[in-house]
N, CA, C and O atoms as CSV, one atom per row, in Angstrom:
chain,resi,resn,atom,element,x,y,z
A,1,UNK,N,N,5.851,-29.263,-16.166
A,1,UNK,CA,C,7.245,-28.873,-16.145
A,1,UNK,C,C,7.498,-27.722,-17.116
A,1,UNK,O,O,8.268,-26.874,-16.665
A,2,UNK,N,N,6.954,-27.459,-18.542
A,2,UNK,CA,C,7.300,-26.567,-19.266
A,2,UNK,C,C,6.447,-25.651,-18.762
A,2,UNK,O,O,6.724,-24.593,-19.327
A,3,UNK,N,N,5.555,-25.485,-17.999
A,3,UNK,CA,C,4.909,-24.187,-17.783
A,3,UNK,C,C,5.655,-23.706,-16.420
A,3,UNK,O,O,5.706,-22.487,-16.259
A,4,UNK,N,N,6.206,-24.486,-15.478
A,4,UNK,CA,C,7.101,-24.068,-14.935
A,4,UNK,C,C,8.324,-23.006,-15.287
A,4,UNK,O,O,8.825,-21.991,-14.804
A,5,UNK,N,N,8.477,-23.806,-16.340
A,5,UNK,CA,C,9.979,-23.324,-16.946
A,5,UNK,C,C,9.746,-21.777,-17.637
A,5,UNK,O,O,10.437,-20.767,-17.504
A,6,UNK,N,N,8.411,-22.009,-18.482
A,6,UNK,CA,C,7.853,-20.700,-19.236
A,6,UNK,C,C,7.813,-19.699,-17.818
A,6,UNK,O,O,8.601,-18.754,-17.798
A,7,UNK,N,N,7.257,-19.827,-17.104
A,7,UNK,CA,C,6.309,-18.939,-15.920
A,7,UNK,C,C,7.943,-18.100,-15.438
A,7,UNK,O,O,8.115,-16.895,-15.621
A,8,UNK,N,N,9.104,-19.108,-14.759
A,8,UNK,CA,C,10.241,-18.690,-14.395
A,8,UNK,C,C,11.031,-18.014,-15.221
A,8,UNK,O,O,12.087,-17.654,-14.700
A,9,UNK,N,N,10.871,-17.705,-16.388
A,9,UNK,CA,C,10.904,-16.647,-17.713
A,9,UNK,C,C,10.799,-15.319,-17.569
A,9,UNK,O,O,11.507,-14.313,-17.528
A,10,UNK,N,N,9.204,-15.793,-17.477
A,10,UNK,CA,C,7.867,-14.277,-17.681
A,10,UNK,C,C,8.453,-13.752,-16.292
A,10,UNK,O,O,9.226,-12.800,-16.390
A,11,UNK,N,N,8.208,-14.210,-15.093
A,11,UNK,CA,C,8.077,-13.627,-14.107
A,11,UNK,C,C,9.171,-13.411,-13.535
A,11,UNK,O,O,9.730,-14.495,-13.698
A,12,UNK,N,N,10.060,-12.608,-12.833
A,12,UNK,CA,C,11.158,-12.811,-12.526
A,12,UNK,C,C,11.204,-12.859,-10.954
A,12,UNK,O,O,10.367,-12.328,-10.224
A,13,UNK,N,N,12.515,-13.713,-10.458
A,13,UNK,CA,C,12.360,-14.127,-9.085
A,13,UNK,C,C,12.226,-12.469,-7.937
A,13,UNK,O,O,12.734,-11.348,-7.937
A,14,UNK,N,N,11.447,-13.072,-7.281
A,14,UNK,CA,C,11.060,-12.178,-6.073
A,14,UNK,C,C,11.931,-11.469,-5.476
A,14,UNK,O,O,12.926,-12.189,-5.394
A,15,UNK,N,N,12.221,-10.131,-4.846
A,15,UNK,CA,C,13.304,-9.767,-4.295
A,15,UNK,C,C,12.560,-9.750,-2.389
A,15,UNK,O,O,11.468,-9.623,-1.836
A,16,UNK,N,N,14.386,-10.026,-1.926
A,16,UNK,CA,C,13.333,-10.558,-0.584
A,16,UNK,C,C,14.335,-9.663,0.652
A,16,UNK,O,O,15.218,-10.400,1.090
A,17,UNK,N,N,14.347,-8.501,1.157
A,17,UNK,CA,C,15.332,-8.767,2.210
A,17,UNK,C,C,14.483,-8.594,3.879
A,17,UNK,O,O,13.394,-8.086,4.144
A,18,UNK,N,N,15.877,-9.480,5.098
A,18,UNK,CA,C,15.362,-9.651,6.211
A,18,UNK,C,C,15.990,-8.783,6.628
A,18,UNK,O,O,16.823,-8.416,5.799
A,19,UNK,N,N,16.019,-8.206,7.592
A,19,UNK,CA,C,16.613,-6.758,8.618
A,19,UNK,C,C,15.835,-7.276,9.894
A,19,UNK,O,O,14.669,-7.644,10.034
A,20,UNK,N,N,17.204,-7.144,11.030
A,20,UNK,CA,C,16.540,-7.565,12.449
A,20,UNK,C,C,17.709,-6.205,13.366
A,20,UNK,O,O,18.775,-5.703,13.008
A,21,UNK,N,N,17.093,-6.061,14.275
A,21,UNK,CA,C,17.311,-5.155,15.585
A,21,UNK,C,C,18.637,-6.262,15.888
A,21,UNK,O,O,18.702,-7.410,15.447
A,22,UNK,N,N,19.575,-5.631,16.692
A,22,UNK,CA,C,20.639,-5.968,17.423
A,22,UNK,C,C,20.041,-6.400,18.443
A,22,UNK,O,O,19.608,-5.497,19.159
A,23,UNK,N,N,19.815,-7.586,18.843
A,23,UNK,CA,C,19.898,-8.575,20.576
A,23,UNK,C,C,21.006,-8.165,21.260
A,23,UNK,O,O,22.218,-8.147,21.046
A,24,UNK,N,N,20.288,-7.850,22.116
A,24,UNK,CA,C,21.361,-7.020,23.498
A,24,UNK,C,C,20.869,-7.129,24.664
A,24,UNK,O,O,21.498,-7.549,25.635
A,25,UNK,N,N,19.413,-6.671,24.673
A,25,UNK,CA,C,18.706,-6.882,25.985
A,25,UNK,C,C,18.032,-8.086,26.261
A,25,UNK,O,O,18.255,-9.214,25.823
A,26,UNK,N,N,17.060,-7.633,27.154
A,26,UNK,CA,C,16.341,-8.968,27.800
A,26,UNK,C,C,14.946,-9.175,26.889
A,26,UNK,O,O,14.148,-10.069,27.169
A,27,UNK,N,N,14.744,-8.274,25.796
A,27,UNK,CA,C,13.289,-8.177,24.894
A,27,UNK,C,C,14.154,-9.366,23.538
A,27,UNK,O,O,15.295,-9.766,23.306
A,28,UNK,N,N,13.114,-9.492,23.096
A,28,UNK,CA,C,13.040,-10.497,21.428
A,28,UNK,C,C,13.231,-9.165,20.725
A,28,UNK,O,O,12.642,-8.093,20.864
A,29,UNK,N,N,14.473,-9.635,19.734
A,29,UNK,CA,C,14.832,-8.638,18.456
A,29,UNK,C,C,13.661,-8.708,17.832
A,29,UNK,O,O,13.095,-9.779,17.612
A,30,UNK,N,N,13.160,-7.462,17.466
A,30,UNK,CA,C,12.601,-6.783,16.023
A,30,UNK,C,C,13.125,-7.196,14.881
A,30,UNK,O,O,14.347,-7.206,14.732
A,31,UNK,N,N,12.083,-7.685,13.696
A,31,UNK,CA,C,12.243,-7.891,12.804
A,31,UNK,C,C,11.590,-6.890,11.244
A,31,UNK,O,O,10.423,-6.499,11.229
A,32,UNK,N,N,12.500,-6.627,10.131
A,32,UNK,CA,C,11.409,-5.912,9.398
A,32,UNK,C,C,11.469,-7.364,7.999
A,32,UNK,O,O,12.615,-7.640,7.645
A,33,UNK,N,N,10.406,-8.116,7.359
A,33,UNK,CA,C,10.950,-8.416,5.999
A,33,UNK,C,C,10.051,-7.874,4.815
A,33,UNK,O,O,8.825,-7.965,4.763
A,34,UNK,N,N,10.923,-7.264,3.825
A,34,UNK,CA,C,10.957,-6.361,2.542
A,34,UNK,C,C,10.789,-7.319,1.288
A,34,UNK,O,O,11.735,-7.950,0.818
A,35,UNK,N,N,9.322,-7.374,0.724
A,35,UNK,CA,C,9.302,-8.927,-0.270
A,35,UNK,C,C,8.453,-7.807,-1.370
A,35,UNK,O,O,7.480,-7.069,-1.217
A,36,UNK,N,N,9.317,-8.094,-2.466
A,36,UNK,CA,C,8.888,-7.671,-4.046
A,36,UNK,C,C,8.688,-8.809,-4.664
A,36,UNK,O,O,9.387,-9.823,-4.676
A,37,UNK,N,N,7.424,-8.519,-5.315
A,37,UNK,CA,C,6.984,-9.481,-6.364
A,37,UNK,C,C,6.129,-8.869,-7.445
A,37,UNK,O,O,5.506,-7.808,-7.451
A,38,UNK,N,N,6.285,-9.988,-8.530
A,38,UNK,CA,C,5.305,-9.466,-9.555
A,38,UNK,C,C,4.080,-9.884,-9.537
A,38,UNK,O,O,4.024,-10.745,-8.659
A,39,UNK,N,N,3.288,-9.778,-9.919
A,39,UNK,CA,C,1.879,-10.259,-9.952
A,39,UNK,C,C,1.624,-11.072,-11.318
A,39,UNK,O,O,2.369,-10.985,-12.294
A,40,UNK,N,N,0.704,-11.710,-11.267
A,40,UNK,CA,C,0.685,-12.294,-12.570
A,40,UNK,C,C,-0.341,-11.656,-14.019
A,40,UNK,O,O,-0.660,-12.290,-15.024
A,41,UNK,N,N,-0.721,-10.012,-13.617
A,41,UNK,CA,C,-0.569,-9.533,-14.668
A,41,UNK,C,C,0.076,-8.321,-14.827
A,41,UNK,O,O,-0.325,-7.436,-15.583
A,42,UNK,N,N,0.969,-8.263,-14.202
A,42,UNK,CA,C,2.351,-7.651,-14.895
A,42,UNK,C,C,2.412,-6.666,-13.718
A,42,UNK,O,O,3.531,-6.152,-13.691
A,43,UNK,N,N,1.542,-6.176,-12.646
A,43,UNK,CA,C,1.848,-5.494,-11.852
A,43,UNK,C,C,3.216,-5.589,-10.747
A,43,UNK,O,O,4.032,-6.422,-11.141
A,44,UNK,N,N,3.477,-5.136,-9.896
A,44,UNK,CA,C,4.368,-5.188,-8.724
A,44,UNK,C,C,3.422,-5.065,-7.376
A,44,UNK,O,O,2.540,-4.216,-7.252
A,45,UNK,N,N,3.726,-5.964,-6.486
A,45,UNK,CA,C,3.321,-5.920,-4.761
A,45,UNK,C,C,4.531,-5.787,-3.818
A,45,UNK,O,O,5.509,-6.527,-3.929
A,46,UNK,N,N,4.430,-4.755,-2.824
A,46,UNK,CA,C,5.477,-4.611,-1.933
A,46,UNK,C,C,5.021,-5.017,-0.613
A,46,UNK,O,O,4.193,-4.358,0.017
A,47,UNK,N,N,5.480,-5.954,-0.238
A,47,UNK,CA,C,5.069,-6.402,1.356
A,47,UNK,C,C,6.006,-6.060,2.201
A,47,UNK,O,O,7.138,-6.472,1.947
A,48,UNK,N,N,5.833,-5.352,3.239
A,48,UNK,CA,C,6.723,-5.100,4.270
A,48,UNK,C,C,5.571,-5.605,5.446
A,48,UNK,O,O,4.469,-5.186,5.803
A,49,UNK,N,N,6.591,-6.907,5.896
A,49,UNK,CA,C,6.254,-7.259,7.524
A,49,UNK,C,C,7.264,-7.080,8.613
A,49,UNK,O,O,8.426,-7.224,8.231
A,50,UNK,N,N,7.108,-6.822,9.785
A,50,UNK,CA,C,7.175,-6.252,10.633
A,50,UNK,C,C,6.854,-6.635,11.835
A,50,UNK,O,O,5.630,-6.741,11.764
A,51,UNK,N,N,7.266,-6.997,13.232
A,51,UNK,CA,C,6.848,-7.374,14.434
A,51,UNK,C,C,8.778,-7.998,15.178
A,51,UNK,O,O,9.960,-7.953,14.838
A,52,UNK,N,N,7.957,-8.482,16.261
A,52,UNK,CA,C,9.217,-9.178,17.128
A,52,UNK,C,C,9.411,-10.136,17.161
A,52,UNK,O,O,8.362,-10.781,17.146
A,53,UNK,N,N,10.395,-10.819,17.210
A,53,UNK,CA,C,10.534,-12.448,17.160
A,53,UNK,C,C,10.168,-13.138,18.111
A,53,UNK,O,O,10.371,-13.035,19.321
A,54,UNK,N,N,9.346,-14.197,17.220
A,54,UNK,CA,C,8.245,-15.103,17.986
A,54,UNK,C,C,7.180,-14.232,18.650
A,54,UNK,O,O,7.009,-14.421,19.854
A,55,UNK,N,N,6.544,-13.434,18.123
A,55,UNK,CA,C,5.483,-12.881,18.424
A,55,UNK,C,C,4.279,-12.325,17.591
A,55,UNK,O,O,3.861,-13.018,16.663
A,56,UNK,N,N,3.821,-11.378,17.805
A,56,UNK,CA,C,2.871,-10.442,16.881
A,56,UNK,C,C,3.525,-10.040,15.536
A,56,UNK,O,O,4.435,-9.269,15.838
A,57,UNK,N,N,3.490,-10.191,14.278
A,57,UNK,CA,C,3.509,-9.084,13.011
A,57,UNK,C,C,2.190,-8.502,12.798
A,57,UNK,O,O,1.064,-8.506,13.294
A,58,UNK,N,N,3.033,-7.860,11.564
A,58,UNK,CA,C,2.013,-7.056,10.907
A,58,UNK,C,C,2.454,-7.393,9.421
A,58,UNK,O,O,3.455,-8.046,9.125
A,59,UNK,N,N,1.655,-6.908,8.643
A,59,UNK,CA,C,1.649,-7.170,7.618
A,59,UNK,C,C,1.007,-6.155,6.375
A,59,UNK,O,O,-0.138,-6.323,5.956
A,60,UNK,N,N,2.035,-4.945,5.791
A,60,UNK,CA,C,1.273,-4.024,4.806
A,60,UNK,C,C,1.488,-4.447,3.246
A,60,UNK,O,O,2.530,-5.054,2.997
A,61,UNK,N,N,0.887,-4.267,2.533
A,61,UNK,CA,C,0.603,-4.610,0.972
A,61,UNK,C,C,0.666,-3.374,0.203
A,61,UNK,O,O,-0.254,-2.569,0.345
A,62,UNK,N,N,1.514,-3.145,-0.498
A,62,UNK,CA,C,0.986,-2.004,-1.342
A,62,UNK,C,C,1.391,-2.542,-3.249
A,62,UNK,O,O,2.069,-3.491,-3.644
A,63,UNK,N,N,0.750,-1.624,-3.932
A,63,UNK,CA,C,0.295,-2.325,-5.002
A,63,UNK,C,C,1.071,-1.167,-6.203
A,63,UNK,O,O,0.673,-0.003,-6.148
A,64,UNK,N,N,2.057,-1.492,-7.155
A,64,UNK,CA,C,2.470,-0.284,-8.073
A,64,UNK,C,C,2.265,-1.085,-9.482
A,64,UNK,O,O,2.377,-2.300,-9.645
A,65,UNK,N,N,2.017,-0.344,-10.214
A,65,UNK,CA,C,2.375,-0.815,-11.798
A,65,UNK,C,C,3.799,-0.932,-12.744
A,65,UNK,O,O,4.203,-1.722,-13.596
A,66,UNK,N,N,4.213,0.050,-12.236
A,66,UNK,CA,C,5.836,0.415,-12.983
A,66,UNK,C,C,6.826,-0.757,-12.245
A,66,UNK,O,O,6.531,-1.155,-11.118
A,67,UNK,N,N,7.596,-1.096,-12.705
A,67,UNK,CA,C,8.870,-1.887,-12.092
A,67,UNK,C,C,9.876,-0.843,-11.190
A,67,UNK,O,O,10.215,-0.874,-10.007
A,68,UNK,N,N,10.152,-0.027,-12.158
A,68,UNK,CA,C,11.272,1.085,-12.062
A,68,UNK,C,C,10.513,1.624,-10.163
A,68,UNK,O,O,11.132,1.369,-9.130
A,69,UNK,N,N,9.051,2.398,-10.187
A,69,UNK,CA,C,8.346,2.793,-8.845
A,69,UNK,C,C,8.264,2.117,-7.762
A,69,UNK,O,O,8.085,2.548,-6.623
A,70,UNK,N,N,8.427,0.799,-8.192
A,70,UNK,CA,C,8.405,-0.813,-7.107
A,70,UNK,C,C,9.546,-0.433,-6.649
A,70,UNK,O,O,9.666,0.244,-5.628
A,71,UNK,N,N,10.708,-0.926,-7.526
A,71,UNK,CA,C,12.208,-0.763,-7.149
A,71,UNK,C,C,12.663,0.068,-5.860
A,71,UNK,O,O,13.169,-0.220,-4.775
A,72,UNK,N,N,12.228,1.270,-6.518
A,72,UNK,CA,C,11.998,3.005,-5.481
A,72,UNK,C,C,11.563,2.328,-4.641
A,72,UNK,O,O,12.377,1.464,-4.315
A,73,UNK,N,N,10.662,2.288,-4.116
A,73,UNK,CA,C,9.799,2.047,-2.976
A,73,UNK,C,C,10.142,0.739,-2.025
A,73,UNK,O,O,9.742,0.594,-0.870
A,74,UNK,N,N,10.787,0.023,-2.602
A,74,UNK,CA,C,11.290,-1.286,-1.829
A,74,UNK,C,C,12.691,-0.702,-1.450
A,74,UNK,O,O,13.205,-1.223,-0.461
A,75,UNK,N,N,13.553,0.514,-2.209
A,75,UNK,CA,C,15.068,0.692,-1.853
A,75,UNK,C,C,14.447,1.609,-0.889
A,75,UNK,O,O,14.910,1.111,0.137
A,76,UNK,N,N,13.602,2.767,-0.414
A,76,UNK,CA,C,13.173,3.561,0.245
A,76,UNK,C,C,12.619,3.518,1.708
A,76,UNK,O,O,12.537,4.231,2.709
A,77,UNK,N,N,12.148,1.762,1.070
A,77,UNK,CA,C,11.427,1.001,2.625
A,77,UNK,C,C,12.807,0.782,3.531
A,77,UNK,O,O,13.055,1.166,4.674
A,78,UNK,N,N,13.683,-0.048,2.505
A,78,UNK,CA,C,15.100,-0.618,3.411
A,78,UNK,C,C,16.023,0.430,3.776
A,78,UNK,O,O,16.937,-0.128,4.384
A,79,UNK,N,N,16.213,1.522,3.716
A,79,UNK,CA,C,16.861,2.827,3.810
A,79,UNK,C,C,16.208,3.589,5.159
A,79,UNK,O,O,16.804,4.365,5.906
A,80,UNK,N,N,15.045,3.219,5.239
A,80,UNK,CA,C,14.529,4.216,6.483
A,80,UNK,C,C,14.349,2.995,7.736
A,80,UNK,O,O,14.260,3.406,8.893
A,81,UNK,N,N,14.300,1.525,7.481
A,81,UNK,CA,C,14.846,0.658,8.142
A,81,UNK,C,C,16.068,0.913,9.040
A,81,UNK,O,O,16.255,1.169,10.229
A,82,UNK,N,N,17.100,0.658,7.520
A,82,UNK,CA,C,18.439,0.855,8.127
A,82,UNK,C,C,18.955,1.987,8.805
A,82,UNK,O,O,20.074,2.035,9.317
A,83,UNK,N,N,17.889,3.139,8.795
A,83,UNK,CA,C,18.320,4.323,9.545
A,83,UNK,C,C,17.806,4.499,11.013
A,83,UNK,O,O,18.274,5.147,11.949
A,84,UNK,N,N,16.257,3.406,10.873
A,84,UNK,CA,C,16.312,2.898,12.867
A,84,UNK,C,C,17.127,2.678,13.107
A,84,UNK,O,O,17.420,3.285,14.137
A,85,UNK,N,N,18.424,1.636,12.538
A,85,UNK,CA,C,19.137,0.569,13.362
A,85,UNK,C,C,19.278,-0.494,13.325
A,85,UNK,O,O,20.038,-1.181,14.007
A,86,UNK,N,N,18.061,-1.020,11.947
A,86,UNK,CA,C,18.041,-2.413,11.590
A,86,UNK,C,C,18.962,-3.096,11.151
A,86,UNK,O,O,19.725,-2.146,10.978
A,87,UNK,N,N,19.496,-3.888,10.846
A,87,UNK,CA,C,20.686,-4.808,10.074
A,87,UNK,C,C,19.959,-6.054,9.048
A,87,UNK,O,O,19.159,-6.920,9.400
A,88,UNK,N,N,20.575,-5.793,7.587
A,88,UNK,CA,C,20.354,-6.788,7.088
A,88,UNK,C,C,20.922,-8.576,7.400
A,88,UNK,O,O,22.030,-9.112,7.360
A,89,UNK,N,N,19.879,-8.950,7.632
A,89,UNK,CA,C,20.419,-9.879,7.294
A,89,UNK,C,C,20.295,-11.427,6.566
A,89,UNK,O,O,20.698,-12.534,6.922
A,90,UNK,N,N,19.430,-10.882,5.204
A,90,UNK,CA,C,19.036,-12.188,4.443
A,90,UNK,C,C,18.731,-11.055,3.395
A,90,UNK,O,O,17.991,-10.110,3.668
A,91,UNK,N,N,19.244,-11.185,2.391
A,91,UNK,CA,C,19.035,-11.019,0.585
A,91,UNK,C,C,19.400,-11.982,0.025
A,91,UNK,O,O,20.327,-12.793,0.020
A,92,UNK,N,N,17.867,-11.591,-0.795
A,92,UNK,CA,C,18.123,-12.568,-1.852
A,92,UNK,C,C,16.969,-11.477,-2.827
A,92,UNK,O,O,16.134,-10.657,-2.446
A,93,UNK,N,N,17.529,-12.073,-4.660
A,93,UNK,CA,C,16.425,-11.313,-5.341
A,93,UNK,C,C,17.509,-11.185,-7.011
A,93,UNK,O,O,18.724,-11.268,-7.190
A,94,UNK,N,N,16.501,-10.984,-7.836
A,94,UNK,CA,C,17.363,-11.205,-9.122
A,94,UNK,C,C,18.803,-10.150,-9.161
A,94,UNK,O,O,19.940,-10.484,-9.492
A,95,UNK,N,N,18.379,-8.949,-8.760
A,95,UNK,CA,C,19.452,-8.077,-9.597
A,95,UNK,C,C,20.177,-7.578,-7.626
A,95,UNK,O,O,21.324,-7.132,-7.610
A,96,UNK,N,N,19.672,-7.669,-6.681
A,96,UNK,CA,C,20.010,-7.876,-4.947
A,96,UNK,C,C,19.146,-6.304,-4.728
A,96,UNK,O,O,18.701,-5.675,-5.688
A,97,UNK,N,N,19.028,-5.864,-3.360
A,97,UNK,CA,C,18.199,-5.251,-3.299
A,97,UNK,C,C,18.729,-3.964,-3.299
A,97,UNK,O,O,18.011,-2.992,-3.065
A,98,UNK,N,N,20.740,-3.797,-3.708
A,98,UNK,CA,C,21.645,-2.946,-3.344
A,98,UNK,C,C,21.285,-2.015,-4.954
A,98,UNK,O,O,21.994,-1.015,-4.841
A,99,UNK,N,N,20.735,-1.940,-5.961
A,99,UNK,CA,C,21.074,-1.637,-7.300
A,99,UNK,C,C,20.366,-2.386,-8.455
A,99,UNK,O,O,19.767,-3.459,-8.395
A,100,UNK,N,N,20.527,-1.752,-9.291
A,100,UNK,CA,C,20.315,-2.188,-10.922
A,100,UNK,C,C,21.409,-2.741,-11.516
A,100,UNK,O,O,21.360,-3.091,-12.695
């Protein structure tokens, strides 16, 4: 329990957002989800998955050191999202994925 408590300290909670395509037609909405985390020695991982609902994803990893470059790169991922057409719709994450 206290290393729980220590760990939820050190590490801070994950930032997570979902973005899906507008259902309109006769296809399964597109999905993108945008997941920041820290690593447990101090780095940052950016996962962006990707595919259609109930079907195939994908799944890319990329790896930064800085917090501040993570940040960038996770607001940069959801920005060229939202400029397909995507719509958020699930945040969650310490500080949200809108700002500092």
């Amino acid at each position: 329990m206290l290393v729980a408590c220590l760990a939820a300290r050190v590490r801070p909670e994950p930032m997570r957002l979902y973005l899906q395509t507008v259902p309109g037609t006769a296809d399964a909405p597109r999905y993108v989800q945008i997941t920041l985390e820290q690593d447990l020695l101090g780095g940052w991982t950016l996962y962006r998955e990707s595919g259609t609902q109930g079907g195939r994803a994908t799944l890319k990893r990329e790896q930064f050191l800085e917090r501040d470059e993570a940040i960038s790169a996770f607001e940069k991922a959801r920005d060229a999202q939202v400029k397909r057409g995507f719509r958020v719709m699930f945040a969650q994450g310490q500080e949200g994925p809108y700002g500092r």
